[in-house]
C-alpha positions, 0 to 999 in steps of 0.5 A: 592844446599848444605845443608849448602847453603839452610840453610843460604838462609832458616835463611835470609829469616826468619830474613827477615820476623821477620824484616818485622813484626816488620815494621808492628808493628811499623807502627800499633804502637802495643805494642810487648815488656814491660819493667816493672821497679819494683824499682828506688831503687838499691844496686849498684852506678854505675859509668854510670847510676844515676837510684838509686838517683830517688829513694831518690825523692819518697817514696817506700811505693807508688811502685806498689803491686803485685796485682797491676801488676798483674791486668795490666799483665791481661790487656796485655795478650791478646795483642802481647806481646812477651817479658817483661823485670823486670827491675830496678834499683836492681828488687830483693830489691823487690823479693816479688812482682818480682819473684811471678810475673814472674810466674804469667806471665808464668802462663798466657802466657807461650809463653811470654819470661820474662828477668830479668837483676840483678846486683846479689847482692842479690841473695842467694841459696833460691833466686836462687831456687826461680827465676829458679823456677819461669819460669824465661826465661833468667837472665842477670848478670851485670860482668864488668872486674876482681875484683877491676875494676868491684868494682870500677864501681858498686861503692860498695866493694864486688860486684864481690864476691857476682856475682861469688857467685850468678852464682853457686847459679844459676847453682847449682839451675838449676841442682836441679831442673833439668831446662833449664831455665833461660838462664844465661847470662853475661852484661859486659858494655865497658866504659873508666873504664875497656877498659883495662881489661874488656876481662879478665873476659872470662876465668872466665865466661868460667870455671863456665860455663855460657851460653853466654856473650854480650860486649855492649858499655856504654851510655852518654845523652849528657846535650845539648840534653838534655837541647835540648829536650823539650815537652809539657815544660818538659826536660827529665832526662835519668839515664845514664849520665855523673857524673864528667869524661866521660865514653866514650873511647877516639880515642886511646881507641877506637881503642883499643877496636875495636882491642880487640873485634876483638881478641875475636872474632877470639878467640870464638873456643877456648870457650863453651860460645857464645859471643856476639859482635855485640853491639860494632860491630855495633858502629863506631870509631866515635860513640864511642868517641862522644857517638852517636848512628845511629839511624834512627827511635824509635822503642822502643817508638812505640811497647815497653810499659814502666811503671814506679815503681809507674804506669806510662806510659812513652813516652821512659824509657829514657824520664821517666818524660813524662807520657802517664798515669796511670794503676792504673787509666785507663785502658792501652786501654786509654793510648797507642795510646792517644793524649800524645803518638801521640805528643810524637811519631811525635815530635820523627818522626820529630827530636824534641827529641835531645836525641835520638841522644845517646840512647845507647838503640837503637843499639839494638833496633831501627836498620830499615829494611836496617840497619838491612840487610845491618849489616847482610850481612857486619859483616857475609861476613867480620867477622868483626865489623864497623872499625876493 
C-alpha cells in the first residue's frame, strides 16, 4: 500500500474519531468551546449585521472588567475547553481588557487555542506587537472585496485602508519578534453586495502575504422565524438580519458564484495562501437564495459557552436575550446544564426554535456525523462544491 494511500486512510481515520468525540460531548452536553463577547460596541456599520445598535440600549461602563473574566477563565480551565473565541462587536474598543486576557488564557492553558476576529480599524504598530505578543493563536481579519465594495458594506469610508495598513502592522510585528503566532487569516463574507467583485481581493492577500482566507457566505434570520421562535415569552433578536434590501444572492447570482468558487479552486496552485471554500461548497444553490441552512442538530448550543458583555450566559449568541445566568453571580457549575439550559436544549431537540432554520453559524458547526463524512468523501472524490 502507497504512502500517499496510508496517509489518506490514516487523515480519515483521525477525522472520524475527532467527529466521534464531538458526539460524545454533544450527548454529555460538556462544554468544549467559549465564545467571550467583550463589546456589542463596534467601529463598523455593517450592512449584514446590527450588532453595534445593542450596544446604543446599554451603558458600557457595565461591560465585564478584566477581573471579571479573569475569575470566570479560572472556572473553566479545568473543563474541556479547547478553543475560545474574543468575540465583538469591534473586542479591540476594549484592548485593555482583550489583550491582557488573551495572555491570561494562554498563561492557564496554553493548549487552549484563542481567536480573535477584528475588522482592523484599530490596530496600530503597538496594537500589532501587543496582540502577537500576547499568545494570540489565530486572528481573522474581515476583507470583503476592493476598496469601494468592502467601504460600502462595513459602512464607514477608509476601512479597507485601515485593514491593508493593520496586516503589515502584523507581519511586521511577527518578524520582530520572531513569532508564528497569530495565524493571520482573511473572513471575506459573499453576499449581494460584492458577488461581483469579492474574488478580486486574492491577488491583494497574496502579494502581502497572508496565511489563508476563507469565503463564507452571508447569514439572514428570517423575521417569520423569528416572530416563530418563542421560549419562556421571549423572541430572540439575532444581529444578522435583513435592514432595507436582502443580502441573499438571488438564483442568477448564485449560480455565479458556485462558478466563481469554483474558478478559484482550480486556481489555488497558482497562490501560497490556503483558501478555504468549503463554507460555500457546503451551501446549495437553494440554500443560497432562501437563506437556509441544513442543519439537523445544535451543536453549538449543546458544547459552546456564550457570554455576553455584561455576564450572561446565552442559550445560543443568536438568541442572546435567553439567559442561562450570571457569572458574576453563581458560579458556571450553577448554570450550564440548569433547568433554563435543559428547556432550551429540548425545545431545540424538538424544532421549537424556527431560527435555526438560517443560522449561518451552524454550517460549520452544527454539520452531524454523516454529514460530516458524507461532505468529506463528496467534495474530495469530486473537487467540487454541492451544485457547481
Amino acid at each position: 500500500m502507497s504512502k500517499t494511500i496510508n496517509n489518506k486512510i490514516k487523515s480519515l481515520y483521525n477525522f472520524v474519531k475527532e467527529l466521534l468525540l464531538r458526539d460524545l460531548d454533544y450527548l454529555s452536553i460538556r462544554p468544549t468551546r467559549v465564545l467571550l463577547f467583550m463589546t456589542y460596541r463596534c467601529t463598523s456599520q455593517c450592512k449584514m449585521c446590527t450588532i453595534w445598535k445593542r450596544s446604543k440600549q446599554v451603558d458600557p461602563k457595565v461591560e465585564l472588567t478584566l477581573n471579571d473574566w479573569k475569575n470566570f477563565i479560572d472556572q473553566i480551565v479545568k473543563e474541556k475547553i479547547q478553543v475560545i473565541e474574543i468575540f465583538g462587536g469591534d473586542s479591540l474598543l476594549r484592548k485593555d481588557v482583550t489583550i491582557p486576557l488573551i495572555k491570561y488564557i494562554k498563561q492557564k492553558n496554553e493548549k487552549i487555542f484563542v481567536d480573535l476576529p477584528t475588522n482592523c480599524n484599530l490596530i496600530d504598530k503597538k496594537t500589532a506587537i501587543d496582540i502577537v505578543n500576547s499568545g494570540l493563536d489565530r486572528i481573522y481579519v474581515s476583507l470583503d472585496g476592493p476598496i469601494d465594495t468592502h467601504d460600502r458594506i462595513r459602512g464607514k469610508k477608509g476601512t479597507y485602508n485601515r485593514v491593508e495598513k493593520a496586516l503589515k502592522y502584523l507581519i511586521e510585528a511577527k518578524k520582530k519578534l520572531n513569532s508564528y503566532t497569530p495565524m493571520i487569516m482573511i473572513n471575506c463574507t459573499v453576499s449581494k453586495s460584492n458577488i461581483n467583485t469579492f474574488e478580486k481581493i486574492l491577488p491583494f492577500v497574496e502579494k502581502i502575504g497572508i496565511d489563508g482566507i476563507d469565503f463564507e457566505y452571508v447569514g439572514e434570520f428570517k423575521k417569520v422565524n423569528i416572530k416563530n421562535t418563542t421560549l419562556n415569552n421571549i423572541n430572540p433578536t439575532p444581529f444578522y438580519v435583513k435592514v432595507g434590501k436582502s443580502s441573499l444572492v438571488n438564483k442568477q447570482e448564485a449560480i455565479i458564484l458556485k462558478k466563481k468558487i469554483n474558478e478559484i479552486k482550480k486556481s489555488t496552485d497558482d497562490y501560497n495562501t490556503i483558501i478555504s471554500t468549503k463554507h460555500i461548497d457546503s451551501l446549495k444553490i437553494d440554500d443560497l437564495i432562501k437563506g437556509n441552512v441544513p442543519n439537523k442538530k445544535c451543536y453549538i448550543c449543546h458544547t459552546m459557552l456564550s457570554i455576553d458583555p455584561y455576564g450572561n450566559v446565552m442559550g445560543c449568541f443568536h438568541y442572546n436575550n435567553y439567559i442561562l445566568g450570571n457569572i458574576k453571580k453563581d458560579p458556571l457549575s450553577l448554570i450550564w446544564r440548569n433547568s433554563k439550559h435543559i428547556n432550551f436544549l429540548n425545545a431545540q431537540i424538538k424544532g421549537q426554535i424556527k431560527i435555526c432554520k438560517n443560522c449561518i453559524s451552524g454550517v460549520y458547526r452544527n454539520v452531524t456525523l454523516f454529514q460530516s463524512i458524507y461532505r468529506y468523501l463528496y467534495f474530495s472524490l469530486r473537487g467540487k462544491g454541492f451544485d457547481e
